[in-house]
Each structure stands twice: as structure tokens, then as C-alpha cells.
N, C-alpha and C positions, 0 to 999 in steps of 0.2 A: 657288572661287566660280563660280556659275553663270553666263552667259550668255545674254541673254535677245535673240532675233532677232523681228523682226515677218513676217509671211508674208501676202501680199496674193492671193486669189483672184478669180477670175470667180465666177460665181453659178453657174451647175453643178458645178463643183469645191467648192463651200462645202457646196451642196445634199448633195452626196457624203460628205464630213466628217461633217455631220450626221446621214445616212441609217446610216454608220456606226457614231456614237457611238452612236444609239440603239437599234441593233441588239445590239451588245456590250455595253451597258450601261457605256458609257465618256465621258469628257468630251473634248470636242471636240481640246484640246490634250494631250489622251491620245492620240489617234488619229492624232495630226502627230507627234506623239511616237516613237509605235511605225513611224508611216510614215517617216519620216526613218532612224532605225533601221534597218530593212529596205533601204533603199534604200542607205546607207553601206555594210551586211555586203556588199550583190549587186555592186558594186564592187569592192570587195576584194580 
């Protein structure tokens, strides 16, 4: 069962997200998604 977390930004971090998602044609919580992701493997 999934896990659902809230994630609070500033307004340039949000702007970021968005600039993203519409860049790659992606939804917002796609791009937290994949960022989260990336950021767990570089740990690793």
C-alpha cells in the first residue's frame, strides 16, 4: 500500500516544479516523483 507524504515549497522551488512539468510534459507530482527517485539512487 502506498504512502502518501505532503511536500511544502517556497514559491521558486514550486515555480521550478512547474517550469519542469511543463517542459517534459509531466504532472507536477510526476516530477517530485522522479526527483525523489534520483535523489534516493545518488545516495546510495
Amino acid at each position: 500500500m502506498p504512502t502518501r507524504y505532503t511536500v511544502v515549497c517556497d514559491s521558486d522551488r514550486a515555480r521550478e516544479i512547474q517550469r519542469l512539468a511543463r517542459e517534459y510534459d509531466l504532472t507536477e507530482e510526476e516530477v517530485l516523483r522522479q526527483l525523489l527517485d534520483i535523489g534516493l539512487e545518488h545516495i546510495d
